[in-house]
C-alpha positions in Angstrom: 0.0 0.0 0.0 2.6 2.6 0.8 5.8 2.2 -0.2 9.0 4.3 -0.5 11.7 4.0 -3.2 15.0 5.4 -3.3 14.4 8.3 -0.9 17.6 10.9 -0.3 17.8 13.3 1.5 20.7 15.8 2.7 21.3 19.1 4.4 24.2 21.8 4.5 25.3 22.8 7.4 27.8 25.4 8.5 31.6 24.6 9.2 33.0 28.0 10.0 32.5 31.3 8.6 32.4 30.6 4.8 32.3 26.9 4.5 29.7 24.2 4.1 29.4 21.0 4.7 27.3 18.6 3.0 25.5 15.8 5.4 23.8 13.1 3.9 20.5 12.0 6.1 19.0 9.5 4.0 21.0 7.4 1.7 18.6 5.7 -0.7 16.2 4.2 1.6 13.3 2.0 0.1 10.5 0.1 1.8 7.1 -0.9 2.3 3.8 -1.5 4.1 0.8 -3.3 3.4 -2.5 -3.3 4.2 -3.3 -4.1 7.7 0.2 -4.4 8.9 2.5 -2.5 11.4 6.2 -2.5 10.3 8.7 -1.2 13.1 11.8 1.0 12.0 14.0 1.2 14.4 17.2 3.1 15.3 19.0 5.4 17.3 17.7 9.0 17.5 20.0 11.1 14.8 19.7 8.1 12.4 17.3 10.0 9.9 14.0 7.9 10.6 11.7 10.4 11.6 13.5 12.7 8.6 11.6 9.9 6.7 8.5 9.9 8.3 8.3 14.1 7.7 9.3 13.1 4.2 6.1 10.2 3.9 3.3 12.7 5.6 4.7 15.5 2.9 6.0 17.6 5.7 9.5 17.7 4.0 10.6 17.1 0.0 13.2 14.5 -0.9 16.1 15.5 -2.8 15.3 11.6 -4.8 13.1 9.0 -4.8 9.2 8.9 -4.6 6.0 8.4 -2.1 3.9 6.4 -3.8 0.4 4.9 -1.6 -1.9 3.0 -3.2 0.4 3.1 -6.6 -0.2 7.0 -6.4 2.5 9.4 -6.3 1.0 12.7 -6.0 0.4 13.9 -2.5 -3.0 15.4 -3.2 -4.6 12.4 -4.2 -3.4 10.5 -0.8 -3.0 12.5 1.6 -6.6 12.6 3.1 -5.8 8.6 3.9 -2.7 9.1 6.0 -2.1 10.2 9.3 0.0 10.8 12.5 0.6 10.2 15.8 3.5 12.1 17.4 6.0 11.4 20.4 5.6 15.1 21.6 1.9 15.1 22.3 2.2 18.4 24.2 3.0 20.5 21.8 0.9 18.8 18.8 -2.2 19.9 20.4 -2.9 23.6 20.5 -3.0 24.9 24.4 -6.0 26.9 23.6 -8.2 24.5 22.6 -10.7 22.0 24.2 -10.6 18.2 23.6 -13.0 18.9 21.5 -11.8 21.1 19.1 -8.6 19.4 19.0 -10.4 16.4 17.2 -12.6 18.9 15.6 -9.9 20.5 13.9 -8.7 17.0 12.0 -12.3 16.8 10.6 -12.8 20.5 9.0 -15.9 21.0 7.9 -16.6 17.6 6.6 -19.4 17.5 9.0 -21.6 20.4 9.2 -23.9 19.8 11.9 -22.8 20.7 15.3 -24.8 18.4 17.0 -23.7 15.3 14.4 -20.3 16.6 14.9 -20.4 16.1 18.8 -21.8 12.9 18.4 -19.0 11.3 16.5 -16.0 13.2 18.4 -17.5 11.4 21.7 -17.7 7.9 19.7 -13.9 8.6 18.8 -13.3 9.9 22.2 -15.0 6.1 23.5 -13.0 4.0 20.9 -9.8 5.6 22.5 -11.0 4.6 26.1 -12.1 8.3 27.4 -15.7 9.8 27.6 -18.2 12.2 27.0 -16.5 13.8 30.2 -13.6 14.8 28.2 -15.1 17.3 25.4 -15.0 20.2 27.4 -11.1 19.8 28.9 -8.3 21.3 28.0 -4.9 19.9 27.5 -2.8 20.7 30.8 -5.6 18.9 32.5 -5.3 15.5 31.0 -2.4 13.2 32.2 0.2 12.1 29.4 -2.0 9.1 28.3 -5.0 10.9 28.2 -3.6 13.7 25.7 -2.0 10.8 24.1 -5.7 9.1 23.2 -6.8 12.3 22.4 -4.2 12.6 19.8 -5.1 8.7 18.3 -8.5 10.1 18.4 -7.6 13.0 16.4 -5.5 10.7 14.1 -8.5 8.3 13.3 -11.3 10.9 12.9 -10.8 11.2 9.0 -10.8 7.3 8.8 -7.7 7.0 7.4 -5.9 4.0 5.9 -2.2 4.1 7.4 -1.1 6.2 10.7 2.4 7.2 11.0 3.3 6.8 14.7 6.7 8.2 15.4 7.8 7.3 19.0 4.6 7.5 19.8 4.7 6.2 23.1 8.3 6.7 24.0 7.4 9.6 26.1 4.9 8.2 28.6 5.6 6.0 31.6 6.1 2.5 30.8 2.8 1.0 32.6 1.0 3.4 29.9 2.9 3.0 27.1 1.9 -1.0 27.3 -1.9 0.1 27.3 -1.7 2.9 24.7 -0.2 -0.4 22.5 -3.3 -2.3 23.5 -5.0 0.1 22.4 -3.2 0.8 18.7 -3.4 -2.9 18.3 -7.0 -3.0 19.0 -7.7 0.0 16.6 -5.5 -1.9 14.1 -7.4 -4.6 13.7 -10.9 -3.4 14.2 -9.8 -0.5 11.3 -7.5 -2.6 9.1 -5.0 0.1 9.8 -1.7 0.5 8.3 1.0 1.6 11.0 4.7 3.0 10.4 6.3 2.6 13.9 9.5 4.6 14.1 11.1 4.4 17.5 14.1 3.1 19.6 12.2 0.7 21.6 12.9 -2.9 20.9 10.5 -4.6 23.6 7.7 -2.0 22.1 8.5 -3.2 18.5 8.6 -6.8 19.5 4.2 -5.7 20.8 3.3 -3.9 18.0 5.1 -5.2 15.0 4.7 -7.7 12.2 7.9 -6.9 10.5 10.9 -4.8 11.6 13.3 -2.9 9.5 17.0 -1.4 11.4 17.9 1.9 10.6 21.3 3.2 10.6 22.8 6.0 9.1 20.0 7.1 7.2 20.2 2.7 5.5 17.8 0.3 5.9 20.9 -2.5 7.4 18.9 -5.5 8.1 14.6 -6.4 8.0 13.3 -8.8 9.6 10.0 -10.5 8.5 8.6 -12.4 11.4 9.3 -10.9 14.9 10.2 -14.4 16.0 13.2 -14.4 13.2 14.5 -11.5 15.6 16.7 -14.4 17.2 18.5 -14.9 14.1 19.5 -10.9 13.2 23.3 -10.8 11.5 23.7 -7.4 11.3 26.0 -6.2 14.6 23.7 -2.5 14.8 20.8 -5.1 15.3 22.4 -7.1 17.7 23.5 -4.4 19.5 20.2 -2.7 19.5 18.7 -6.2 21.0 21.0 -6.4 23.5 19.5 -4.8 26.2 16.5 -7.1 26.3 18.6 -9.9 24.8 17.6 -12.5 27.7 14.1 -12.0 27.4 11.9 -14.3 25.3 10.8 -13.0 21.7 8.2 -12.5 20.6 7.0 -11.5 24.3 9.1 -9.0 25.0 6.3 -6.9 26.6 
């Protein structure tokens, strides 16, 4: 369904007063995700996976390479089915606004009465494990995991095909990271959702996933296709990525 092919992308930055330097972020990176699957890409931070994700949503232009979802390659006539789900749910949301118009803002004015309108924000609000109770809040009154569902809410309100979730629960205490993965499991399969999970978490990779990719140096080093074949991984990044949960079982990590 999506898939990227050949993506570069590179940036100059200063070295001293007159020079530049030329670093390379992403070097050629192709991959894919079907329908209904969650694929984990995983790396250290600085390794130029969530330069792709930016570069997938359309938030930032390769230099090479294409987008394509659904065989399509212009932007316009995807975009409506993608979506995201950030690590920094503090500053996605705008301050000023009420749970309710955060999710209302996703939907624009593709549903012009207010009462309709309501109706289906609460049902989001419920699929996400809040209430009715939560319309009227604002953000700094909601613990971490509560902003966090508001922002899956947000992110399934135009009904999209594949959600982008970068570190999406890296920032959240580890008792509520395991039930906001519950939960984008859950979604996943009653939604046929398509998930891109970037983040530097093995054991949440090992939950969520149904293939894994390593990321290095903005290169795709070693994929993985069943999250039980994690045992068998050549590639020393991966192994030394693994290593900190190396004596637990896979696939049950979490």
């Amino acid at each position: 369904m999506l898939e990227a092919k050949g993506i570069v992308k590179g940036y100059h930055e200063s070295q001293g007063l007159f020079k530049k330097r030329h670093k390379a972020v992403l070097k050629g990176v192709s991959l894919h995700v079907k329908r209904g699957e969650c694929v984990g890409l995983i790396g250290e931070s600085g390794s130029g996976k969530s330069t792709l994700g930016k570069i997938i949503l359309g938030i930032e232009k390769a230099d090479e390479g294409t987008i394509f979802f659904e065989g399509k390659s212009e932007k316009r006539a995807y975009e409506k089915e993608m979506s995201v789900v950030f690590q920094d749910y503090t500053s996605s949301v705008n301050p000023r606004f009420r749970v309710k118009e955060v999710i209302a803002e996703a939907l624009g004015k593709s549903i012009a009465c207010a009462k309709e309108k309501r109706g289906y924000i609460t049902s989001l609000l419920e699929e996400v494990g809040l209430n009715e109770s939560f319309l009227e809040r604002y953000a700094h009154e909601l613990s971490g995991g509560q902003l966090q569902r508001v922002c899956i809410a947000r992110a399934i309100a135009t009904k999209p095909k594949f959600i982008l979730l970068d570190e999406a629960v890296s920032s959240l205490d580890v008792s509520v990271q395991l039930q906001i993965l519950e939960l984008l499991k859950a979604l996943k399969e009653k939604h046929n959702l398509s998930y891109l999970f970037i983040t530097h978490d093995v054991m949440c990779v090992t939950y969520l996933c149904d293939r894994v990719i390593f990321f290095k140096e903005g290169e795709c080093v070693e994929s993985v296709d069943k999250i039980e074949d994690l045992k068998h991984i050549s590639h020393p990044y991966s192994k030394s990525l693994l290593g900190a949960v190396e004596a637990l079982e896979i696939p049950n990590f979490c």
